[in-house]
C-alpha positions in Angstrom: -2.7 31.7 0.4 -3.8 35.4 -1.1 -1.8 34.8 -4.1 -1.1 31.5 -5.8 2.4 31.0 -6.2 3.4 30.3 -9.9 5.1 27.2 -8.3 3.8 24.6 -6.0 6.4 23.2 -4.3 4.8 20.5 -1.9 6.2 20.0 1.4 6.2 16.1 2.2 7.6 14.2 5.3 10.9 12.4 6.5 14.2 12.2 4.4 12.7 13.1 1.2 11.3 16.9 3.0 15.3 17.4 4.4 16.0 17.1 1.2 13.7 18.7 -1.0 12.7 21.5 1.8 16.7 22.3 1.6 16.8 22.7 -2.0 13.5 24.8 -2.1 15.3 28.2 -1.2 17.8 27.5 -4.2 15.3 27.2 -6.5 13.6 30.5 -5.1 17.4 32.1 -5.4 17.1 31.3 -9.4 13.6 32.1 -9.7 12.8 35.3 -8.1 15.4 36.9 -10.9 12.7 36.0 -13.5 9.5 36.7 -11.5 8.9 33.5 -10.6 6.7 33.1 -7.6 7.2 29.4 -6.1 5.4 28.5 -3.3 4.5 25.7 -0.9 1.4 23.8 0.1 1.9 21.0 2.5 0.7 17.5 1.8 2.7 15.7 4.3 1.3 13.5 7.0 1.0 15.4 9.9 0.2 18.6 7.6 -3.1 16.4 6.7 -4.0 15.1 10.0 -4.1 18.0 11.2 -6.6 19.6 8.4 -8.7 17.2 9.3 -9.7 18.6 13.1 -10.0 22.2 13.0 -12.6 22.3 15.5 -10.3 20.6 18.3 -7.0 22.9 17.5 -6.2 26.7 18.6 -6.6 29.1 15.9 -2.9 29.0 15.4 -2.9 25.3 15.4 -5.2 24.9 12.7 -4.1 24.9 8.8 -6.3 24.5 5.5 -6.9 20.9 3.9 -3.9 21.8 0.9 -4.7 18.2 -0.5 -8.4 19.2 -1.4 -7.1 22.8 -2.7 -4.7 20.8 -4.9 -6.9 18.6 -5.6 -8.6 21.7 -7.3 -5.9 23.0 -8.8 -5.0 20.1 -10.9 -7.7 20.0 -12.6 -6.9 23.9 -14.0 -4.1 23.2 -17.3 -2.6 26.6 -16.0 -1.3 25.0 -12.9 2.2 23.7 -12.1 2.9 21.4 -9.0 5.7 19.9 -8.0 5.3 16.7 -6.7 7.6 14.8 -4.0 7.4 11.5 -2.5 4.7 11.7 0.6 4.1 9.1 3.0 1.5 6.9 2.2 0.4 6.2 5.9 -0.6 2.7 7.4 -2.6 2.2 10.8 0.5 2.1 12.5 1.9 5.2 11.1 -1.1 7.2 11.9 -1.0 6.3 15.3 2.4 7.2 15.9 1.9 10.7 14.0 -0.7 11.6 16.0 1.0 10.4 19.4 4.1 13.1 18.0 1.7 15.6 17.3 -0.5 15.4 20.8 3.6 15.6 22.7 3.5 19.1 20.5 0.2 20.2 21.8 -2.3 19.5 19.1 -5.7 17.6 20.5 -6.3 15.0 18.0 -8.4 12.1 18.8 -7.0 8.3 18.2 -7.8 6.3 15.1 -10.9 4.3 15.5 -10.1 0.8 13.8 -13.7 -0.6 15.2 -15.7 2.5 15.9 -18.5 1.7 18.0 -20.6 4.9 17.3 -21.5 7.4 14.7 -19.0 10.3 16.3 -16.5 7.5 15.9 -17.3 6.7 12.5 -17.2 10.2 11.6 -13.6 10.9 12.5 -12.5 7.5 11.3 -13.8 9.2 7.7 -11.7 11.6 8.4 -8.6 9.9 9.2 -8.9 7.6 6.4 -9.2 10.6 3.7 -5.6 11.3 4.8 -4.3 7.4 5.1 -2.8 5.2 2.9 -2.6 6.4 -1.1 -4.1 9.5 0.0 -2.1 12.2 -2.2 -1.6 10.1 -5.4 -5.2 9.6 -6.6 -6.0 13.2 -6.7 -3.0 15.0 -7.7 -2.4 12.8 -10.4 -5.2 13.5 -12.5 -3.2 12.5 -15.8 -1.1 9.3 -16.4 2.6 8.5 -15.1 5.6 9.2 -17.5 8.4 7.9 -15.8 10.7 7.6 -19.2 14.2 8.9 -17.9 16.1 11.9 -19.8 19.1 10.9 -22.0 21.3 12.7 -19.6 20.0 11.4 -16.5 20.4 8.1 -18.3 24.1 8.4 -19.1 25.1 10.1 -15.9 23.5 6.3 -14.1 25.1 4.7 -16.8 28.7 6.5 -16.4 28.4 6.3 -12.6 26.6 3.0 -11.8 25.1 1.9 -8.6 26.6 -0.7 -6.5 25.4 -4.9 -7.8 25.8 -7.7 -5.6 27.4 -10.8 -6.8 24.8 -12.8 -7.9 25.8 -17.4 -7.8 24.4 -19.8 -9.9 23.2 -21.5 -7.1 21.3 -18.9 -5.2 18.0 -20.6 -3.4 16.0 -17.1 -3.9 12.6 -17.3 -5.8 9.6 -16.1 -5.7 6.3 -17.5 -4.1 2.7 -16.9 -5.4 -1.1 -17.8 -5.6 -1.8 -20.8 -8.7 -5.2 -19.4 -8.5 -8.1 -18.0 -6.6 -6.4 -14.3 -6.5 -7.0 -11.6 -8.3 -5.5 -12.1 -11.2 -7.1 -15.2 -11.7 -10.7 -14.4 -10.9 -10.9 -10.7 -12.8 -13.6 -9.9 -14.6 -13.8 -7.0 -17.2 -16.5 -5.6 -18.9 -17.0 -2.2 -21.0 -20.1 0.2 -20.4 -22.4 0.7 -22.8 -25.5 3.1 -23.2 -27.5 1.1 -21.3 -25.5 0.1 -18.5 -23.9 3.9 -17.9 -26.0 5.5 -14.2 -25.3 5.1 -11.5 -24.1 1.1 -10.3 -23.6 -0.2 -6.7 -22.2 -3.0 -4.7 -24.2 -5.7 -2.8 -24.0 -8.4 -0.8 -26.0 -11.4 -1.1 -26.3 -13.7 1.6 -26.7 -17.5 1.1 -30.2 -17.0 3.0 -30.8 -14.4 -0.3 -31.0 -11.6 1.9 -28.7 -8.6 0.3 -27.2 -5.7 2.1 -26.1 -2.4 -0.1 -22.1 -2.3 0.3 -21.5 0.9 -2.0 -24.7 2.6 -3.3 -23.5 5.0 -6.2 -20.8 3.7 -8.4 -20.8 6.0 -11.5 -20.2 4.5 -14.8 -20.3 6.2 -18.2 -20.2 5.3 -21.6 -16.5 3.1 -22.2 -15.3 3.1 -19.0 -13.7 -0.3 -18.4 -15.0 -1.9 -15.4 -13.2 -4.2 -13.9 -13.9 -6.9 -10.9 -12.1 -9.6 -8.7 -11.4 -11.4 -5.5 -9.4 -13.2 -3.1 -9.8 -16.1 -1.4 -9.1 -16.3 2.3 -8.6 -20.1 2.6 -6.4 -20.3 -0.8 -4.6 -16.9 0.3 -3.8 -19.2 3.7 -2.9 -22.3 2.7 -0.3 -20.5 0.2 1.1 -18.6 2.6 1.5 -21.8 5.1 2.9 -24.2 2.4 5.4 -20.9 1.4 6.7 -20.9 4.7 6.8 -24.9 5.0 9.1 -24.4 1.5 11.1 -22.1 2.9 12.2 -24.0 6.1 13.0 -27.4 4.1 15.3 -24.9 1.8 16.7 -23.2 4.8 16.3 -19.9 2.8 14.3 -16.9 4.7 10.9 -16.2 4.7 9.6 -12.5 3.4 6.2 -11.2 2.3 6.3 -8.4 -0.4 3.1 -6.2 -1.1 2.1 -2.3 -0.7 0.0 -2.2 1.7 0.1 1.2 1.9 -1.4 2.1 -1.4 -3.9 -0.6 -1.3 -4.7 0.5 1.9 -8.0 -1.4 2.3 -7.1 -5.1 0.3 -3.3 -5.8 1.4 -3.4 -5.1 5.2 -5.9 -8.2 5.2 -3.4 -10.1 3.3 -0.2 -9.2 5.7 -2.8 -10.0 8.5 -2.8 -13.5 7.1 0.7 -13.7 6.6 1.5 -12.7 10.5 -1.2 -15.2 11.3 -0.3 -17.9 9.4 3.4 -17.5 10.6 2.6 -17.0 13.7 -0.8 -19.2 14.2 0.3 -20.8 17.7 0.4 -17.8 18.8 -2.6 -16.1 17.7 -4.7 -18.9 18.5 -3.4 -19.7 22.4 -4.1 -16.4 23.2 -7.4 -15.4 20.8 -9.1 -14.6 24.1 -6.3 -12.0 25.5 -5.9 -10.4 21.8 -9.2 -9.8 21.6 -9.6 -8.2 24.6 -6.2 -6.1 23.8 -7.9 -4.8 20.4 -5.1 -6.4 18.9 -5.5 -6.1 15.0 -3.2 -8.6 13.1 -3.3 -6.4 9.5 -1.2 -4.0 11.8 1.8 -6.7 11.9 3.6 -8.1 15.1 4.4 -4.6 16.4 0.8 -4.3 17.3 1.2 -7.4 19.5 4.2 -6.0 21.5 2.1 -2.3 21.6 -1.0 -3.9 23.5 0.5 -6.3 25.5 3.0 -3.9 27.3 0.0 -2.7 30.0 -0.1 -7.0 30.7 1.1 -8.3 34.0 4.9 -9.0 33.4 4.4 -12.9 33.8 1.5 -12.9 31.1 3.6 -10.0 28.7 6.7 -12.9 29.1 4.6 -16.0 27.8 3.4 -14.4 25.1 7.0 -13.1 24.1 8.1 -16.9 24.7 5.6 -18.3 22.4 6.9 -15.7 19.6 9.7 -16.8 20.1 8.9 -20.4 19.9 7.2 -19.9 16.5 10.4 -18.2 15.3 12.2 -21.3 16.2 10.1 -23.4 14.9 9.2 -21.8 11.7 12.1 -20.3 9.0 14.1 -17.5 9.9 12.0 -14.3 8.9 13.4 -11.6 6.6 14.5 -8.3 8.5 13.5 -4.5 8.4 16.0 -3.6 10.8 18.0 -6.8 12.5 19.8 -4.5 15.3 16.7 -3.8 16.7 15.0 -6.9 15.9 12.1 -5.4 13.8 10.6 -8.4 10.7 9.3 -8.0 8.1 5.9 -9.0 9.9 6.2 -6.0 12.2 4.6 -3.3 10.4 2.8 -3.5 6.9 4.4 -0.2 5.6 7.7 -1.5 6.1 7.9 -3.9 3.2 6.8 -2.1 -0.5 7.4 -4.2 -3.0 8.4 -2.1 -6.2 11.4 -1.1 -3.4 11.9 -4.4 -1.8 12.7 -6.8 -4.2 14.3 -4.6 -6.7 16.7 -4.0 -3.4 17.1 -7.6 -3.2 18.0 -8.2 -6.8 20.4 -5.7 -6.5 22.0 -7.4 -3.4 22.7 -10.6 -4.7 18.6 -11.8 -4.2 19.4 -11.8 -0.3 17.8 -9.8 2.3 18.6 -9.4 5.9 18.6 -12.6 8.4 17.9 -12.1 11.9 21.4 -12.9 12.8 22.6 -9.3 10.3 23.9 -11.8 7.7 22.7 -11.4 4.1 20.8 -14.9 3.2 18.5 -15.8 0.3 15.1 -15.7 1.1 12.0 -17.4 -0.8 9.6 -14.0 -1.5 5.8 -14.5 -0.9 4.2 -12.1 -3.3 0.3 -13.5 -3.1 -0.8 -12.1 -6.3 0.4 -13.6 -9.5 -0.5 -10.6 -11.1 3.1 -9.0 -10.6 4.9 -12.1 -9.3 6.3 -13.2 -12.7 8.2 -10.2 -13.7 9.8 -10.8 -10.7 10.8 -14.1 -10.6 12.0 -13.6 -14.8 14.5 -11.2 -13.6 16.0 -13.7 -10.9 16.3 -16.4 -12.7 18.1 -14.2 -15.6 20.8 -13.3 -12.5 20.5 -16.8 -11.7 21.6 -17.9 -15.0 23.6 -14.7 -16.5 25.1 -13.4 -12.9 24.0 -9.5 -11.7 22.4 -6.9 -14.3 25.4 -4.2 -15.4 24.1 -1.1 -15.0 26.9 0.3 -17.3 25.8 -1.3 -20.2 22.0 -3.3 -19.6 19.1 -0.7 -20.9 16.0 0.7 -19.6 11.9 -0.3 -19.3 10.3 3.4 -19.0 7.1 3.1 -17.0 4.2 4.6 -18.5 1.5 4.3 -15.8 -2.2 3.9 -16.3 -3.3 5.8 -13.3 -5.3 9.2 -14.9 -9.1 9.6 -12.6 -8.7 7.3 -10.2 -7.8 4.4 -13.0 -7.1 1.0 -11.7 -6.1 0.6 -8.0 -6.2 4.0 -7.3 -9.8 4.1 -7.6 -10.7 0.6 -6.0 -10.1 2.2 -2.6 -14.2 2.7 -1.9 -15.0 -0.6 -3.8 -12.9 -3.0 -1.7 -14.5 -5.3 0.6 -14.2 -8.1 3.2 -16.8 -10.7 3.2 -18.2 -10.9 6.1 -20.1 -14.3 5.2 -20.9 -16.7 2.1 -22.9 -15.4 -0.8 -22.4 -13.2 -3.8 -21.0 -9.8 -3.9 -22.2 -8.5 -6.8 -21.6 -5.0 -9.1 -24.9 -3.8 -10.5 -25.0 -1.2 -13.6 -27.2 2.0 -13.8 -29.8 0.0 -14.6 -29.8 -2.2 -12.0 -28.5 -5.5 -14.2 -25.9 -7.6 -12.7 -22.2 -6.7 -14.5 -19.7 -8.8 -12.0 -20.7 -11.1 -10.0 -18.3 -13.1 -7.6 -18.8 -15.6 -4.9 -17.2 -15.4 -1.8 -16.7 -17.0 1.6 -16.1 -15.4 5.2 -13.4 -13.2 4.7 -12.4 -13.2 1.4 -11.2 -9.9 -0.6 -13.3 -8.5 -3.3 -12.1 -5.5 -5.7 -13.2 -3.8 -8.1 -12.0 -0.6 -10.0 -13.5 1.3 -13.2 -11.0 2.9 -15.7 -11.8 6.0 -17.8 -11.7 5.9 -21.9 -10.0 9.3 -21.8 -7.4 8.1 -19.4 -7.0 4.8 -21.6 -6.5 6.5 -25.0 -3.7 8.7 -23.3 -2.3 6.0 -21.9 -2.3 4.6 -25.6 -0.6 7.4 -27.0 1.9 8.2 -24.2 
């Protein structure tokens, strides 16, 4: 741009850009009469794709990285962006942006899950600046104030959204980790003089051998530093005794998590939940999937994706053993039951901030396969979260459905200024790729977390800024 707008208006994807990108010129028909500039930088998903590969597009093809020059603009107290709702991509989104924008011409390379080499690893780098909570951690430099106006609070109050019925014997609940998840194995520790440098992340091995898994972790003075992990063999046998529980209540089976913001942690743990659900299957034909590149953190669409090119007999059996797990196993919750889609079919499908406060408001029931509403038992794997669900449906349980006429308000005040918590643990999340330690060193090199882990659990870790904290405090 030769002149920054007064304004950023960001341009974002899907419904919310139809809507927002119609109301932009009425905003520009109000404030043009005062000589105010707004303008537009785009932060949606194909928009950053295609920053990312100037050097395979025409000149006319090619547009500038916005995200990074917002990125840079937040930081100056003279700017004013307006931020809408973006997509936070997974895998599976990616893929299908880039397979729109190659039918428009563009000549953008595929997303290298497993890159072999370092040209591959190099434009993985780039796709993955773009995916998941890509926007979030860098245009919100200061904490979230989500407390509603008193206008905005009446007009919801005087024209209320719709409530399902809600019966006192409604078989919905909530299923979750007793331990070994992240809440339960966090550490926390606050840097002092002599730990502040620069940290890093390491792997040892059970043979002692270590292996560097992050080499400059910053820390300074008070930053809270925080460290945790999963384990795969707890995460599993949770998630197969959840779906045993939900067939002897003859309720349906759903798995709630955002996998899209924790981009690098929760599509491993919806990668267990399809292949715990659907273990027959993955294990009958572990040969063919491999083969296929099938990746399970994708969800069941990826099975149906990388089988179509099979002969028709082989594509059928498969198909047939699905099926056979589905029959076997509790009916699954539904994104979309006309078209047959689970909610094991794509990890961005399922948020849960939106999908169980959708199924509170509907009664606690979500979609059956059969387009029925039906009560459903809700896997959320981390009990860090799980309880504030499960108060609110056992208060509908007991009281019948909230009334938003008259029931009050919990403003969220977010902790989320420079990178704090999750938005930050993005580059400090890893799979174990055998027994050992993984371990977080301080500047000067003295152990601050350390965790054990097996073959393929999660370890997490996130640092937290005393500035960020003390507004936090005082918002």
């Amino acid at each position: 741009m030769s002149e920054q707008p007064d304004i950023i208006y960001t341009k974002v994807d899907e419904a919310p850009q139809l809507a927002s990108g119609s109301f932009l010129p009425i905003i520009q028909a109000f404030t043009q009469v005062a000589g105010v500039n707004v303008g537009s930088m785009d932060i949606s998903l194909a928009g950053r794709i295609i920053s990312q590969f100037p050097e395979r597009l025409n000149p006319e093809q090619q547009q500038p990285d916005d995200l990074a020059l917002l990125g840079e603009l937040v930081l100056d107290p003279n700017a004013n962006i307006i931020k809408l709702p973006n997509i936070s991509a997974s895998n599976p989104q990616i893929a299908a942006a880039v397979e729109e924008l190659r039918s428009r011409g563009y000549n953008l390379p595929d997303y290298p899950e497993d890159p072999k080499n370092d040209e591959e690893k190099a434009i993985k780098a780039k796709f993955d600046k773009v995916k998941g909570s890509a926007v979030n951690p860098v245009l919100r430099q200061g904490n979230s104030d989500r407390r509603a106006a008193v206008a905005v609070k009446n007009y919801a109050k005087s024209n209320p959204h719709k409530m399902g019925k809600w019966s006192k014997d409604s078989k919905t609940d909530i299923a979750t980790m007793s331990g070994e998840d992240f809440c339960s194995n966090e550490k926390s520790v606050t840097i002092s003089d002599a730990m502040a440098g620069n940290g890093k992340i390491e792997f040892v091995g059970a043979d002692g051998s270590a292996k560097v898994l992050k080499d400059k972790v910053p820390l300074e003075v008070d930053d809270v530093v925080d460290a945790t992990k999963m384990n795969a063999k707890a995460l599993r046998e949770f998630m197969k005794k959840a779906k045993e529980e939900a067939k002897n209540r003859g309720v349906l089976l759903s798995l709630h998590m955002k996998a899209t913001m924790m981009k690098v942690s929760d599509p491993i743990i919806f990668g267990h939940g399809v292949t715990t659900y659907f273990e027959d299957v993955f294990t009958k034909h572990a040969d063919t999937f491999k083969k296929l590149g099938v990746n399970a953190n994708n969800g069941l669409g990826d099975v149906y994706s990388k089988i179509k090119d099979l002969p028709e007999a082989q594509q059928n059996e498969i198909k047939a053993d699905i099926d056979a797990c589905v029959k076997a196993g509790p009916d699954l919750a539904m994104v979309d039951s006309d078209k047959g889609i689970t909610n094991l079919h794509v990890p961005s499908d399922i948020i849960i901030d939106a999908s169980l406060a959708a199924a509170i408001r509907t009664s606690g029931k979500m979609w059956g396969p059969d387009g029925k509403e039906h009560d459903t038992l809700a896997m959320v794997p981390d009990s860090s979260y799980a309880g504030i669900y499960q108060a609110a449906i056992d208060f509908c349980r007991d009281n019948g459905e909230f009334d938003p006429t008259t029931m009050g308000t919990v403003p969220n005040v977010g902790l989320m200024a420079k990178k704090a918590e999750e938005y930050g643990s993005h580059d400090k999340t890893f799979k174990a790729t055998g027994k050992g330690t993984i371990r977080l060193l301080d500047g000067a090199g003295q152990v601050l977390h350390e965790l054990d882990v097996e073959e393929g659990d999660i370890f997490r870790a996130c640092t937290v800024k005393d500035i960020a904290i003390k507004d936090w405090v005082k918002l």
